[in-house]
MDAnalysis code that builds the backbone (N, CA, C; Angstrom):
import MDAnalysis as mda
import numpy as np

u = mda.Universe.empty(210, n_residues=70, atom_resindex=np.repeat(np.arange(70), 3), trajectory=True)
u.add_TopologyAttr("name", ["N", "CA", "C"] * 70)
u.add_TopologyAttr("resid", np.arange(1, 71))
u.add_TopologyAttr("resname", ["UNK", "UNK", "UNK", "UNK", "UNK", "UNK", "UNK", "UNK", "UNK", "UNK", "UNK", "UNK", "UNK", "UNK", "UNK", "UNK", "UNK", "UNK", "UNK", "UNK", "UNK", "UNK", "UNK", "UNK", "UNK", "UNK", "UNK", "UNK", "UNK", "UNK", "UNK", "UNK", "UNK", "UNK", "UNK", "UNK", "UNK", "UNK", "UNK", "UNK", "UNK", "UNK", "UNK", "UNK", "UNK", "UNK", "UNK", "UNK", "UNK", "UNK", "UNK", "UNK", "UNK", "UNK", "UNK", "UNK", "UNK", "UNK", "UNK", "UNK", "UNK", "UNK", "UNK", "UNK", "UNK", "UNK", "UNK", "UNK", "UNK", "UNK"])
u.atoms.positions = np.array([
    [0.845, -1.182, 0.000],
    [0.000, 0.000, 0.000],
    [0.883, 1.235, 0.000],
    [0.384, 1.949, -0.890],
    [1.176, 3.612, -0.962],
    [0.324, 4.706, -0.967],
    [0.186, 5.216, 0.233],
    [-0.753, 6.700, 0.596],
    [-0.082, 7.862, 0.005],
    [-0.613, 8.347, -0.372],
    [0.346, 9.994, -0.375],
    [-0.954, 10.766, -0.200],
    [0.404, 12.021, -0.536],
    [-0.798, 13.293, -0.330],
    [-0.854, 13.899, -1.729],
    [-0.640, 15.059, -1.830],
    [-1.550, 15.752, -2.938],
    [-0.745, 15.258, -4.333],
    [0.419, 15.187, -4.647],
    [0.691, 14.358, -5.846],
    [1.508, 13.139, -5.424],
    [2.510, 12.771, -4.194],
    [2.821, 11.498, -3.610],
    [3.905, 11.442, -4.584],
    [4.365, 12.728, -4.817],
    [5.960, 12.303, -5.865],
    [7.176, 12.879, -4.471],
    [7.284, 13.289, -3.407],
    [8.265, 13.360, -3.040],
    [8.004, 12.558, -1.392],
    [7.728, 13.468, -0.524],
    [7.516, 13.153, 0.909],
    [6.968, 11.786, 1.225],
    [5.693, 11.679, 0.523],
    [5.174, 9.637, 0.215],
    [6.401, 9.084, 0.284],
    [7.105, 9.022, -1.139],
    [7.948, 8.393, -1.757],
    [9.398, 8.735, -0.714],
    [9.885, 9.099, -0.211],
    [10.616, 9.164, 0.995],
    [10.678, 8.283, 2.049],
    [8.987, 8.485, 2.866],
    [8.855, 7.669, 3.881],
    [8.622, 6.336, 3.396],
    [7.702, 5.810, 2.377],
    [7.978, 4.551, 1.940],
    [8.992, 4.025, 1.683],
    [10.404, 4.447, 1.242],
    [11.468, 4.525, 1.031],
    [12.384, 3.434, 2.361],
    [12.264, 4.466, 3.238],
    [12.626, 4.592, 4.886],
    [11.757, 3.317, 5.043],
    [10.900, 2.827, 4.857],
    [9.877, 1.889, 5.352],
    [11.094, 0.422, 4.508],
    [11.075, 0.569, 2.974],
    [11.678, -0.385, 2.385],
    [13.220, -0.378, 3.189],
    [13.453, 0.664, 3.803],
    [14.826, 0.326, 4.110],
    [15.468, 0.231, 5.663],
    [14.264, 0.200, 6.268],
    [14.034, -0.416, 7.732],
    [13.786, -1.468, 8.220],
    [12.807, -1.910, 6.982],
    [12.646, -3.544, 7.332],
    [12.889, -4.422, 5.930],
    [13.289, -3.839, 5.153],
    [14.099, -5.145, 3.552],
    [15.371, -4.876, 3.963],
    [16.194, -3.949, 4.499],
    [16.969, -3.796, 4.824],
    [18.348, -2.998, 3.394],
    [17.160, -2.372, 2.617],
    [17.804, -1.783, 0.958],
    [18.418, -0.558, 1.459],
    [19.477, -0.442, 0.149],
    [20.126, 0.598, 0.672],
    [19.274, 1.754, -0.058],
    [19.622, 3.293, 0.380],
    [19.133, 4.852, 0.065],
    [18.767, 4.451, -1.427],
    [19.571, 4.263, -2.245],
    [19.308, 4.052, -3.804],
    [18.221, 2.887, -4.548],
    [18.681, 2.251, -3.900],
    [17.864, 1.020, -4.155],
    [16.296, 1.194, -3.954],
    [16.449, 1.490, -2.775],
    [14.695, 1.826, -2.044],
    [14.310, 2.677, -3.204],
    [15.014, 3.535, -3.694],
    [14.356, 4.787, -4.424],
    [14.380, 4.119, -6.226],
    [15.097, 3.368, -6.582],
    [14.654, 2.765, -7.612],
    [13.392, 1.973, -7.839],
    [13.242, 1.292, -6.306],
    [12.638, 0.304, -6.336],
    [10.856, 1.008, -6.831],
    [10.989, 2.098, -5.796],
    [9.699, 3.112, -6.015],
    [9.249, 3.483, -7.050],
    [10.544, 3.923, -7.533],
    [10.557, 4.672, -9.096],
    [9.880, 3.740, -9.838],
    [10.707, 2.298, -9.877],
    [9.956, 1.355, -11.204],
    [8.579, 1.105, -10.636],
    [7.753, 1.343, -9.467],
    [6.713, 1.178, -9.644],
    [5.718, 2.444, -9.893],
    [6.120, 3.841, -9.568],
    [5.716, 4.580, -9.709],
    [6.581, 6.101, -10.231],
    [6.715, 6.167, -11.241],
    [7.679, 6.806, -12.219],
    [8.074, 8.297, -11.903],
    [6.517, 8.445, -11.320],
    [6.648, 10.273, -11.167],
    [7.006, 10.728, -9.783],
    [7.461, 9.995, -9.120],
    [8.371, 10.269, -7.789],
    [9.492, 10.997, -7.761],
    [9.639, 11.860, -7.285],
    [11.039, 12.470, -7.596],
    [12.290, 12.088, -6.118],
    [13.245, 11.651, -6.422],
    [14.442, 11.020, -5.718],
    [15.613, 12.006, -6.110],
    [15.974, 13.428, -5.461],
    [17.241, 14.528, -6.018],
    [17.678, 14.128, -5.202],
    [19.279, 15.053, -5.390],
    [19.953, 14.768, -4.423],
    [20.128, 14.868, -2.609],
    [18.769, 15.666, -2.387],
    [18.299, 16.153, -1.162],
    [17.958, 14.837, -0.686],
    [16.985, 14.427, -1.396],
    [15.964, 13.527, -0.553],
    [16.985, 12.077, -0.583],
    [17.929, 11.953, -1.297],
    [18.599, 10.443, -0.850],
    [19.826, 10.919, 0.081],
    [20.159, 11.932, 0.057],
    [20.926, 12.810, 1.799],
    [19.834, 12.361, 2.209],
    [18.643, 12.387, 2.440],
    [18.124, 12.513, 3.848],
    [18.030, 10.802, 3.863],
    [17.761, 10.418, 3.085],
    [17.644, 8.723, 3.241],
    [19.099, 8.106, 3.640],
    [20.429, 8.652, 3.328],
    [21.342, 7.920, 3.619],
    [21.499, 8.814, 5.150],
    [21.187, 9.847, 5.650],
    [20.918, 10.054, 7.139],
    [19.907, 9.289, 8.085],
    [19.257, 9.072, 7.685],
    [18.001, 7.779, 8.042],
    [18.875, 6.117, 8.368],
    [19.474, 5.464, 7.393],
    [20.272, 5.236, 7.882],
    [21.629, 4.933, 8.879],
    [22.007, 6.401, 8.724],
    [22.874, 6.500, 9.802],
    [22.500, 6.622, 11.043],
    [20.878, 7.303, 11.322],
    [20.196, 7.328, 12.267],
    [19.514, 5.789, 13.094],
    [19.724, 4.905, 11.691],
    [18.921, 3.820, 12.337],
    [20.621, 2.792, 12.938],
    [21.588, 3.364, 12.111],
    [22.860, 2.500, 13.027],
    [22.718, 2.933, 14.565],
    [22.736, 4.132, 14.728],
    [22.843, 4.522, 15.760],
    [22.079, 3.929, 16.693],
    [20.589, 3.828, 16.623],
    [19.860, 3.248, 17.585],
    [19.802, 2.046, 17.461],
    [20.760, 0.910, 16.681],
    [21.164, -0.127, 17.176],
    [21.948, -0.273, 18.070],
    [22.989, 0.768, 17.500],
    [24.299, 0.590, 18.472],
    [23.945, 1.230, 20.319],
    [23.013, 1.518, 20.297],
    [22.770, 2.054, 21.497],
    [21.523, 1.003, 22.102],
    [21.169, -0.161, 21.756],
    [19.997, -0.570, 21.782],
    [20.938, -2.151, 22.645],
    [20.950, -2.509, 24.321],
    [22.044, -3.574, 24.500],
    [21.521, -4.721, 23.765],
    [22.597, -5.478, 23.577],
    [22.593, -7.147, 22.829],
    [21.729, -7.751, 24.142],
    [20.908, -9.172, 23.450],
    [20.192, -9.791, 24.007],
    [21.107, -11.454, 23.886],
    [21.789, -11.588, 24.857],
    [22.192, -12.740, 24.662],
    [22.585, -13.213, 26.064],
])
């Protein structure tokens, strides 16, 4: 399922993004191809995959801060 709002070519396509790459575990680019081939008119600049490869770095972090269960 893909919600957006008034045309769902940037901010949608972001957080779905973040969604493919939180739990498929894809990298910034990938997620945003993956979108693209299903929905063409998404726009992926160089802003919005900075913010996806910060998303990322944000989600190392709260592993690394999250203790091992063993």
């Amino acid at each position: 399922a893909y919600i957006h709002c008034k045309a769902g070519r940037q901010r949608s396509a972001n957080l779905a993004a973040c969604y493919l790459i939180d739990t498929y575990g894809m990298m910034p680019e990938q997620a945003a191809r993956h979108i693209q081939s299903i929905r063409p008119s998404t726009i992926f600049g160089q802003r919005e995959i900075k913010r996806l490869h910060d998303f990322v770095r944000h989600l190392k972090d709260e592993f690394q801060k999250t203790p091992s269960k063993t």
